[in-house]
N, C-alpha and C positions, 0 to 999 in steps of 0.2 A: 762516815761509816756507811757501808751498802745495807741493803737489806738484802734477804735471801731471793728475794726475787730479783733483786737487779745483779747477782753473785751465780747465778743458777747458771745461765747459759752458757759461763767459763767452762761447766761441765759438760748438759745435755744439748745445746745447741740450740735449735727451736725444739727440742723436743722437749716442750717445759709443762709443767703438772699441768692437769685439764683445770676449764675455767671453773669458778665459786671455788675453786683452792685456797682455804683463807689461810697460806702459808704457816700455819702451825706445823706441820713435821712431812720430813722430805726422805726420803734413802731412798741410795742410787748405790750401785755396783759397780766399780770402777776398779780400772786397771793401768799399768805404771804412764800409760799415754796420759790418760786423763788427769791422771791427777797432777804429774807435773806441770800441765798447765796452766796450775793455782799458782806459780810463780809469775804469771803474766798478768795477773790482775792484781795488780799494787792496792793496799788500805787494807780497812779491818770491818767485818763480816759482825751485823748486828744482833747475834742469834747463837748459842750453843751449837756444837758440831760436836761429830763423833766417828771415830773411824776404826772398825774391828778390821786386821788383818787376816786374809781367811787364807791366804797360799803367801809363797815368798817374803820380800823384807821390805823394808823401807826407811831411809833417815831423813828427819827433819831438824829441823833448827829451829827450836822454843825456846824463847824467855832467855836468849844467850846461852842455850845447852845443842849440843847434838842427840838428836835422840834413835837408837835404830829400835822397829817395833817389829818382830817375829809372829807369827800364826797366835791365833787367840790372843793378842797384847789388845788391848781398848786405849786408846786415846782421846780425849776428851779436851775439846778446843775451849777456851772462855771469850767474849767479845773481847774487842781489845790489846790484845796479844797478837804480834806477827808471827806466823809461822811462813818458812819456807823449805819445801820438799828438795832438800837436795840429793837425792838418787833412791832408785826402786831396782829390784833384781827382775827381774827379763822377764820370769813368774807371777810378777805381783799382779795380785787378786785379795779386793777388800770392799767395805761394805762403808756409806757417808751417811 
């Protein structure tokens, strides 16, 4: 399993929280680029996630379900569980 800090840079790149970050809670703003890119890093992320949609859509693939989440839907990641985003509309804007 990663830890959020070795899982981070899938998103922000080098642009990773300032240092004495003792990795307790992270949100970032992301949009359908970025987030598809959590299909390229294969395993399971050792920490709670969370994802408000704040424009457009998005489906993923939880637990053997497809799931599409609309404006205000909350999803809520568990360790352990693989998710995979498979498609965002052109608009998607959301909050990790």
């Amino acid at each position: 399993m990663y830890t959020l800090n070795e899982y981070l840079p899938v998103f922000v790149g080098d642009d990773l929280p300032e240092k004495g970050w003792d990795s307790g809670m992270y949100c970032l703003e992301t949009d359908g680029a970025k987030i598809l890119r959590t299909n390229l890093q294969r395993g399971f992320v050792s920490c709670f996630a969370f994802m408000v949609v704040d424009k457009g859509w998005m489906t993923i693939h939880y637990n053997g379900r497809d799931l599409t989440l609309h404006p205000n839907d909350l999803y809520i990641y568990s360790p352990g569980f693989p998710v995979d985003v498979i498609a965002t509309s052109d608009d998607f804007n959301g909050f990790a």
